[in-house]
One Martini backbone bead per residue (centre of mass of N, CA, C, O) as a GRO file, in nm:
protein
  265
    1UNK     BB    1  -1.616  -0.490   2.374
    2UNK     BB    2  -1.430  -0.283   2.487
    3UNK     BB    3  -1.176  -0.055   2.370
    4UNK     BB    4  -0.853  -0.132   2.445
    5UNK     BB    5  -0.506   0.019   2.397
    6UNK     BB    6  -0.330  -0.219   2.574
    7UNK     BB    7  -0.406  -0.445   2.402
    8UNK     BB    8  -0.324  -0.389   2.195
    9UNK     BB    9  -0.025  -0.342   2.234
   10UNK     BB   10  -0.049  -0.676   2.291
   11UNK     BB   11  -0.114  -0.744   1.987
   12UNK     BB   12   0.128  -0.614   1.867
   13UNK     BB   13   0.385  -0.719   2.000
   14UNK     BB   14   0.341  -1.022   1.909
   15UNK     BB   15   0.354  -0.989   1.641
   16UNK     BB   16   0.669  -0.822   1.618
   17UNK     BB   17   0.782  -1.088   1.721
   18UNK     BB   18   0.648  -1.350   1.598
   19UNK     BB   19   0.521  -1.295   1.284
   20UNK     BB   20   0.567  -1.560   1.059
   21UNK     BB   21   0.466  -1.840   1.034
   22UNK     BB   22   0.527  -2.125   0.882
   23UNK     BB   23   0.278  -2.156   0.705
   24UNK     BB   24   0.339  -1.887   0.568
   25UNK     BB   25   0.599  -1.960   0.422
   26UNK     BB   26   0.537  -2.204   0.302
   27UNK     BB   27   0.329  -2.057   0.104
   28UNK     BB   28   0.498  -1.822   0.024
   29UNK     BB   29   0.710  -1.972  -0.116
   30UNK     BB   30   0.508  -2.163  -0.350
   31UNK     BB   31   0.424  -1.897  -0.459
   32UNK     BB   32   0.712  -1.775  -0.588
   33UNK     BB   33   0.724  -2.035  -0.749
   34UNK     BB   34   0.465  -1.978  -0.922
   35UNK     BB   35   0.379  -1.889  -1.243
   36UNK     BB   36   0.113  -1.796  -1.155
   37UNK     BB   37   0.247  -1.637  -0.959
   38UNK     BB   38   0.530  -1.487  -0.775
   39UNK     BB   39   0.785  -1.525  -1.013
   40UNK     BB   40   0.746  -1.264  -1.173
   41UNK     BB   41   0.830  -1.106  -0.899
   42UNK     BB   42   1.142  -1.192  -0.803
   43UNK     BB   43   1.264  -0.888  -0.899
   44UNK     BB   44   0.962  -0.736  -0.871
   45UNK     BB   45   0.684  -0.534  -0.891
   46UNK     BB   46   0.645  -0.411  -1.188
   47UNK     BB   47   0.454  -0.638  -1.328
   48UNK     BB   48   0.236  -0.518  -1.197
   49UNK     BB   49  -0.094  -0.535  -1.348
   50UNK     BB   50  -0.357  -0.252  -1.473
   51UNK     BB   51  -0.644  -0.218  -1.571
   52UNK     BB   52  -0.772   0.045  -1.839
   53UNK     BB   53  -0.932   0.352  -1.912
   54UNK     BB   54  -0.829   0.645  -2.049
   55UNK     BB   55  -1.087   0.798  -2.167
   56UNK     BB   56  -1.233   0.815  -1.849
   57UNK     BB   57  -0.968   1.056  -1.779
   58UNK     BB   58  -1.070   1.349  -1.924
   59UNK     BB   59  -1.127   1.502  -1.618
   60UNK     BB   60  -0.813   1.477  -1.575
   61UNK     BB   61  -0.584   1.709  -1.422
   62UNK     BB   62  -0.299   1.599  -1.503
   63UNK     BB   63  -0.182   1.386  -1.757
   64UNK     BB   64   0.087   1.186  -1.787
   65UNK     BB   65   0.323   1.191  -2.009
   66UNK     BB   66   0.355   0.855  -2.005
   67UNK     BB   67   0.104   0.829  -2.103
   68UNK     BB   68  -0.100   0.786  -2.297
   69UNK     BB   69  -0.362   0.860  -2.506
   70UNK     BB   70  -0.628   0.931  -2.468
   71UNK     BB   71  -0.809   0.960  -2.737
   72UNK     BB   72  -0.651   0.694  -2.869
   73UNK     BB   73  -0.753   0.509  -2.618
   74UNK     BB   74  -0.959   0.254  -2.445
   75UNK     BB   75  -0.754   0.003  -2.374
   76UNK     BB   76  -0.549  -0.069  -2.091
   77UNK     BB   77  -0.207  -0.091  -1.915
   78UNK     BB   78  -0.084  -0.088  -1.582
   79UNK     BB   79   0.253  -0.066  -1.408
   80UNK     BB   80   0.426  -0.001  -1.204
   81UNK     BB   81   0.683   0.097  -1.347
   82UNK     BB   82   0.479   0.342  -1.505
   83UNK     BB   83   0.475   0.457  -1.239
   84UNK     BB   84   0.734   0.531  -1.160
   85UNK     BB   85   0.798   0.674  -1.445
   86UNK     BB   86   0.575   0.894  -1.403
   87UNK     BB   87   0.646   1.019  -1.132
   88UNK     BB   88   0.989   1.069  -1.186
   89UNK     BB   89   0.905   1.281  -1.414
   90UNK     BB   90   0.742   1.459  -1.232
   91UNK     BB   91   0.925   1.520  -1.002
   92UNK     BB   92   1.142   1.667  -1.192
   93UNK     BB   93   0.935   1.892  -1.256
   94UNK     BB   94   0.726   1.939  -0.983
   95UNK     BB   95   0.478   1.720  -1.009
   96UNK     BB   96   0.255   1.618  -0.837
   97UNK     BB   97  -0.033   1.587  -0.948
   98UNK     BB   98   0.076   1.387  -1.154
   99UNK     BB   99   0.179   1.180  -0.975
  100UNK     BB  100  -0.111   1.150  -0.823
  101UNK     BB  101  -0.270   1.054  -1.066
  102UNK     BB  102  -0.120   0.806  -1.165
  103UNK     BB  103  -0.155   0.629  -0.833
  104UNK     BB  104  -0.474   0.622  -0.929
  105UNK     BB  105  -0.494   0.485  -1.176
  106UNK     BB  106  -0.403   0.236  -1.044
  107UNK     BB  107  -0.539   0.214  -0.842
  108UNK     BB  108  -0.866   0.183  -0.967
  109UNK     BB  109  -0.837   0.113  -1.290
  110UNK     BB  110  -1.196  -0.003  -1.419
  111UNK     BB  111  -1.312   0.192  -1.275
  112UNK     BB  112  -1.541   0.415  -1.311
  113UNK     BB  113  -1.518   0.637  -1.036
  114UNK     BB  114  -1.192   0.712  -1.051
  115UNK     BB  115  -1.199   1.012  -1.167
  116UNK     BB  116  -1.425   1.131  -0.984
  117UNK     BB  117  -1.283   1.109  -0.706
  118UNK     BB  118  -1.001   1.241  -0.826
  119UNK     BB  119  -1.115   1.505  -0.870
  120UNK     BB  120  -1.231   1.598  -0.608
  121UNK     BB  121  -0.959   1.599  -0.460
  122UNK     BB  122  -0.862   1.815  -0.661
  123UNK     BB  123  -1.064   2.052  -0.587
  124UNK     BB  124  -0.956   2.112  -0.378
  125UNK     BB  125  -0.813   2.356  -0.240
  126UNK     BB  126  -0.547   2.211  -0.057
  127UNK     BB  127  -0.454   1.942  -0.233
  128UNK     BB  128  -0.157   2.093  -0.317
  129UNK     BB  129  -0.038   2.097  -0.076
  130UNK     BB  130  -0.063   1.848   0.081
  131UNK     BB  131   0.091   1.686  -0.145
  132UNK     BB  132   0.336   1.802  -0.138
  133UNK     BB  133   0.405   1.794   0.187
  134UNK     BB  134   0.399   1.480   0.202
  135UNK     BB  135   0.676   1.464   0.035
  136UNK     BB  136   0.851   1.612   0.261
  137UNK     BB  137   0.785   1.410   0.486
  138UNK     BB  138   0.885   1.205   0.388
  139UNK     BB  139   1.196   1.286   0.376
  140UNK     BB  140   1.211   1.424   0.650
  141UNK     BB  141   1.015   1.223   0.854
  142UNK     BB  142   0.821   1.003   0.678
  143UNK     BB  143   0.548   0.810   0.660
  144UNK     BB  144   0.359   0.902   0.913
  145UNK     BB  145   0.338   1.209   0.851
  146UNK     BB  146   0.230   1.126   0.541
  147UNK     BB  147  -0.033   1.035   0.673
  148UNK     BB  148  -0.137   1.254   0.826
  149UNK     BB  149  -0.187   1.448   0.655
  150UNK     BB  150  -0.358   1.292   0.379
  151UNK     BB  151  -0.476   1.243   0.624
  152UNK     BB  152  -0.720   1.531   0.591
  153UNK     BB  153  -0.848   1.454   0.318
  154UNK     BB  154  -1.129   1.438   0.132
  155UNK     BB  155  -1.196   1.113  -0.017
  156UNK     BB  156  -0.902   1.023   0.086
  157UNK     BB  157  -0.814   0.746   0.151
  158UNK     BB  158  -0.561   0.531   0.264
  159UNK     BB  159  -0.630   0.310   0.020
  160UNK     BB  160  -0.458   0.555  -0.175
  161UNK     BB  161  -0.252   0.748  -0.029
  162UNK     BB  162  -0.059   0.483  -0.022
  163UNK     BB  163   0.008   0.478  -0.303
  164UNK     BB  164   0.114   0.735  -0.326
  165UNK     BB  165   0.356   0.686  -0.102
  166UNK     BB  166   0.525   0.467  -0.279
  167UNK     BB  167   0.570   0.602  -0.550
  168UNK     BB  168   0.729   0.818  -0.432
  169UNK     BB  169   0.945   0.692  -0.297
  170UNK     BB  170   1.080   0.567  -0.537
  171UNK     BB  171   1.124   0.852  -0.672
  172UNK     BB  172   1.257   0.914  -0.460
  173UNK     BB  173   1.658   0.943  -0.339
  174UNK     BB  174   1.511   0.975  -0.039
  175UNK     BB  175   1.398   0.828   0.268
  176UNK     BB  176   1.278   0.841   0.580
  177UNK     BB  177   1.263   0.554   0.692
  178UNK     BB  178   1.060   0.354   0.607
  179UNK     BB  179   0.915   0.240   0.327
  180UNK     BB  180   0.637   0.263   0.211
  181UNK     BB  181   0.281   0.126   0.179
  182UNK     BB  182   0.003  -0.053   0.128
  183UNK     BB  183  -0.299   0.007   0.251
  184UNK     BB  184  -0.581  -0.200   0.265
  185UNK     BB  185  -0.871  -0.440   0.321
  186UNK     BB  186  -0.721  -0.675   0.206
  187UNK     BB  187  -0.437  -0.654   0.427
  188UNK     BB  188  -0.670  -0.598   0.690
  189UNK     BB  189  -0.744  -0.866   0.690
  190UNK     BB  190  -0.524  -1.051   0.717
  191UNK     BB  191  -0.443  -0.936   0.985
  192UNK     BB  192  -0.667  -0.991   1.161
  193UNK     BB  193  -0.668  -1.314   1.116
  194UNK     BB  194  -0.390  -1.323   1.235
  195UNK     BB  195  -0.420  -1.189   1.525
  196UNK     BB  196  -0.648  -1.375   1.631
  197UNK     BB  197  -0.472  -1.652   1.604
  198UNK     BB  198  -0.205  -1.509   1.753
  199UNK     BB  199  -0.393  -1.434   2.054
  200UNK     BB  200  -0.455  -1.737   2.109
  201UNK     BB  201  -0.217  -1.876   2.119
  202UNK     BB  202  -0.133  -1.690   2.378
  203UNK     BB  203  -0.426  -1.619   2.540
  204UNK     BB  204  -0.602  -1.414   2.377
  205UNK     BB  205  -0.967  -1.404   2.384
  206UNK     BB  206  -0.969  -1.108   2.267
  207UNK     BB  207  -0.849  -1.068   1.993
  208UNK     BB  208  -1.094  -1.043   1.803
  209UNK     BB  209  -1.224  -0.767   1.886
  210UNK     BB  210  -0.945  -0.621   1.857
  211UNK     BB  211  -0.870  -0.676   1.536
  212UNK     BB  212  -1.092  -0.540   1.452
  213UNK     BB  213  -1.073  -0.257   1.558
  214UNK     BB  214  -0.748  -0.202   1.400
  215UNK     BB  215  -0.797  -0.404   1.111
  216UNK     BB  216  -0.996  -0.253   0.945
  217UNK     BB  217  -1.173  -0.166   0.645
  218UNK     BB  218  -1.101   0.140   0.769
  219UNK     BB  219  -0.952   0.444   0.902
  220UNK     BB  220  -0.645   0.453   0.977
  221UNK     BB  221  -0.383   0.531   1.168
  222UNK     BB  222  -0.091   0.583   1.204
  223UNK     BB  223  -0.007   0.414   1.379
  224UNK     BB  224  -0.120   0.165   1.218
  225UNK     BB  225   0.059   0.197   1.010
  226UNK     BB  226   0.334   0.157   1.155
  227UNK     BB  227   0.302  -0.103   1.264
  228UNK     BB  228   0.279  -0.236   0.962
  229UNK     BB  229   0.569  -0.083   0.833
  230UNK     BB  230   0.716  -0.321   1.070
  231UNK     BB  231   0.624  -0.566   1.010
  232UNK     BB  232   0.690  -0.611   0.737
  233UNK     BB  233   0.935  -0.571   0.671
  234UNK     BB  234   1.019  -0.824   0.914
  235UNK     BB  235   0.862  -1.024   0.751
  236UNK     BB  236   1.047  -1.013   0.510
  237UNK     BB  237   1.346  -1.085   0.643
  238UNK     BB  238   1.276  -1.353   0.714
  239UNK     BB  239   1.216  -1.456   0.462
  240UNK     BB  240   1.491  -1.372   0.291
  241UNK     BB  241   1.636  -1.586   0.526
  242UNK     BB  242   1.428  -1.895   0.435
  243UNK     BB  243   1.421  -1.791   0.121
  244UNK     BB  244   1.517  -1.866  -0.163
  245UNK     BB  245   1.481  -1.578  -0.343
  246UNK     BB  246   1.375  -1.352  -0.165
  247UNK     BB  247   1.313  -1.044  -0.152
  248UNK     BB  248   1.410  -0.743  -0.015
  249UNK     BB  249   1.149  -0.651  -0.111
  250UNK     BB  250   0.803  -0.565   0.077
  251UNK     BB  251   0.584  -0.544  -0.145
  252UNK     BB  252   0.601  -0.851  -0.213
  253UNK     BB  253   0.401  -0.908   0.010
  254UNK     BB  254   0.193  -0.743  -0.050
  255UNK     BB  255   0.122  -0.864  -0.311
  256UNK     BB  256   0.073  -1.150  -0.184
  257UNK     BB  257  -0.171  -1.068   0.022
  258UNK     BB  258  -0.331  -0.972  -0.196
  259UNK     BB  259  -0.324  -1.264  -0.354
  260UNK     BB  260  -0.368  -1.496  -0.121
  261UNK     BB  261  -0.129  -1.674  -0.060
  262UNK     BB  262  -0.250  -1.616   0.246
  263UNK     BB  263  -0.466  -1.803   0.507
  264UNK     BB  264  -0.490  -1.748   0.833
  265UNK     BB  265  -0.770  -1.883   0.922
   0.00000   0.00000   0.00000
């Protein structure tokens, strides 16, 4: 099937009026009760933490100063809130790189080649200017501004610089349009099977390979980030709605969803 951007458009706008599913709600309300799965985000993601070796990111500068130090341990853990309070403190130094390193060091973990590719990414001539200036836009024009810059960048992928963008935002005392929001493949892939699933039932038998088209597992542009940051927001408002004591931070959903909470299958 020819990729058609008007289909696109009618299987958008159904997801943004439609939103999530009540299966969706009881399975995430289920998830967020759960012990051992979302009770512990019940406050906020900052306790979601990732495994990593500080030693093998010596070869990228700078070196975030809240995090250990690299030469004295092997093998640590990073939680999102140590990642805002890295940003935080470079954001007031004026040091966006070192805040950008911080956002990959969580962003890839104990993935072997997370060093060399950010490492990469920061040799570039003008890596230093696009990661400013996206911080820039973020403030005065918006999330999707930032998202098109920094989609400018060799190497670096969406699902990396959307990371950059969501620490960043947390830690600036404010920012224009909606908080950005990590959008990975595996957030594209929930995306995907569920407008699938809800353009089949509204009649679009087409849905299906629109859906791969716009949800695919990467090179979103900055539109499909809009579309994505406009339903996450509305589907966590429902939530937050429907359910007591769902949280009002929308990352929340992010990490519900990441963590495999619902399976629109």
């Amino acid at each position: 099937m020819r990729f058609d951007q008007r289909l696109a458009d009618k299987l958008d706008a159904a997801m943004l009026e439609l939103l999530l599913p009540e299966d969706a709600v009881e399975s995430l309300g289920r998830w967020l009760a759960n012990p051992e799965g979302g009770k512990r985000y019940a406050n906020g993601t900052g306790p979601h933490t990732i495994p990593y070796s500080p030693s093998n990111w010596m070869v990228v500068a700078p070196w975030p100063a809240t995090f250990p130090d690299r030469m004295a341990i092997q093998s640590a853990n990073v939680s999102r809130a140590a990642v805002v309070a890295a940003v935080t403190a470079a954001c007031q130094a004026e040091n966006w790189r070192e805040a950008f390193v911080a956002t990959q060091v969580w962003g890839y973990g104990d993935r072997g080649y997370g060093p060399f590719r950010t490492g990469q990414v920061l040799a570039q001539p003008d890596a230093d200017v696009v990661i400013v200036d996206a911080v820039s836009l973020l403030r005065f024009q918006g999330p999707v501004a930032a998202y098109e810059k920094l989609n400018t960048v060799d190497g670096l992928g969406p699902a990396f610089f959307t990371k950059y963008l969501y620490f960043a935002a947390l830690a600036l005392p404010k920012v224009t349009g909606l908080r950005p929001l990590i959008l990975d493949s595996v957030l594209a892939g929930v995306l995907r099977r569920h407008v699938t699933k809800l353009g089949r039932a509204v009649g679009y038998e087409w849905s299906e390979a629109i859906a791969k088209r716009i949800w695919r597992d990467g090179g979103w542009t900055s539109h499909r980030y809009d579309v994505y940051l406009r339903w996450m927001h509305a589907a966590n408002d429902q939530l937050a709605a429907k359910l007591v004591g769902w949280p009002a931070a929308p990352d929340v959903l992010e990490l519900a969803l990441f963590s495999g909470a619902w399976n629109p299958a």
